[in-house]
C-alpha positions as CSV (number, residue, x, y, z in Angstrom):
1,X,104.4,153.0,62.1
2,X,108.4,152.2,61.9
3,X,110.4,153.7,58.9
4,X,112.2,150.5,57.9
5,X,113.8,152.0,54.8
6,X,116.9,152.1,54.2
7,X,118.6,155.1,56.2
8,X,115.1,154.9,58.6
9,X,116.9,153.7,61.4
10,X,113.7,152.4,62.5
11,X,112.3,156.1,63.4
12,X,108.5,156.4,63.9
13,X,106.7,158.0,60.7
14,X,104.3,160.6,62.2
15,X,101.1,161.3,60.7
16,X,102.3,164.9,59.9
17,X,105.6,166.8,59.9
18,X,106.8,170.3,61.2
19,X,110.3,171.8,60.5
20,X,111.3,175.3,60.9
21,X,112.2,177.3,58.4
22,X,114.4,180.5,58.5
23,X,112.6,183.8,56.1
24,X,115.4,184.5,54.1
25,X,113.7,187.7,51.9
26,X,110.1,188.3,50.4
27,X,110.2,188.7,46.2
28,X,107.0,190.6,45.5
29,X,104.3,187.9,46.7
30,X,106.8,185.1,47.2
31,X,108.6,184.2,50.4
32,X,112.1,182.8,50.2
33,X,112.7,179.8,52.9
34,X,115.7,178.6,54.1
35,X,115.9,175.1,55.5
36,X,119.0,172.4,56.0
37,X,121.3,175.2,53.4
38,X,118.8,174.7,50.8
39,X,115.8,177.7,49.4
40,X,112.1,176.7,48.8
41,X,109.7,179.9,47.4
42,X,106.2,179.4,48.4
43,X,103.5,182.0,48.4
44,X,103.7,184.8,50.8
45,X,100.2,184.1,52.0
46,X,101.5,180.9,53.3
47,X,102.8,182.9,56.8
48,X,101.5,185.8,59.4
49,X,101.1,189.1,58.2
50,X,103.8,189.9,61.1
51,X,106.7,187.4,59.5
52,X,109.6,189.3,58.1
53,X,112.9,188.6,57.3
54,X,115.3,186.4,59.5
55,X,112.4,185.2,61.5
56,X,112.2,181.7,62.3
57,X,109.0,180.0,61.4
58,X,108.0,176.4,62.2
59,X,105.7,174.7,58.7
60,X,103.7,171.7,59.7
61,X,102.3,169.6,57.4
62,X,99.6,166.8,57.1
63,X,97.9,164.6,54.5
64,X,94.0,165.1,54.9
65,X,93.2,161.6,54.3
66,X,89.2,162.1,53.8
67,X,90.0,165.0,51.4
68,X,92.4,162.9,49.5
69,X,89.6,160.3,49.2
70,X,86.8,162.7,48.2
71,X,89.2,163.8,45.7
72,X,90.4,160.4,44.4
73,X,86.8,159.2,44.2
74,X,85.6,162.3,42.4
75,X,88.3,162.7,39.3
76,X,87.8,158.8,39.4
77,X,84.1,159.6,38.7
78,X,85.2,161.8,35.6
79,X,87.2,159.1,34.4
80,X,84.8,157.2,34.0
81,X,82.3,158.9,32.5
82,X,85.0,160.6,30.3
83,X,86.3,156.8,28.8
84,X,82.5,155.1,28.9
85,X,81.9,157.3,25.6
C-alpha cells in the first residue's frame, strides 16, 4: 500500500514498523527512550534484561489484525447484551 497523504511522498506503508531507540536512564520500573530529540517512558519489561543505559535498541511494532478482531467482536458482544436490557 502507497501513503498518499499529504507529506507521504508516495512511501510504502508496511504492515509493521521498527525504529531504534537510544536508553536514555531506567526510573525504578520505567525505561526512558530517546528517539528523533523527543522521550517516551514505557515499562522496563518492554527490553532484555542485559539493556542498560546508552544502548541502542531497535522497537518493532505490529497490529495483530485477528486479535483486534476477536477483540472488536467480543466487547461488541457486551454491547449488546449491555443496551438489549
Amino acid at each position: 500500500m502507497i501513503d498518499y497523504r499529504p507529506g507521504g511522498y508516495g512511501i510504502e506503508i508496511m504492515e509493521w514498523s521498527k525504529m531504534k531507540m537510544i536508553i536514555d536512564r531506567f526510573e525504578g520500573e520505567t525505561v526512558v527512550l530517546e528517539y528523533q530529540g523527543k522521550t517516551y517512558n514505557l515499562p522496563r519489561a518492554v527490553l532484555p534484561v542485559t539493556a542498560k543505559e546508552g544502548d541502542v535498541i531497535s522497537l518493532e511494532a505490529k497490529v495483530e489484525k485477528e486479535d483486534t478482531a476477536e477483540r472488536r467482536n467480543k466487547i461488541n458482544k457486551l454491547m449488546d447484551e449491555l443496551f438489549e436490557n
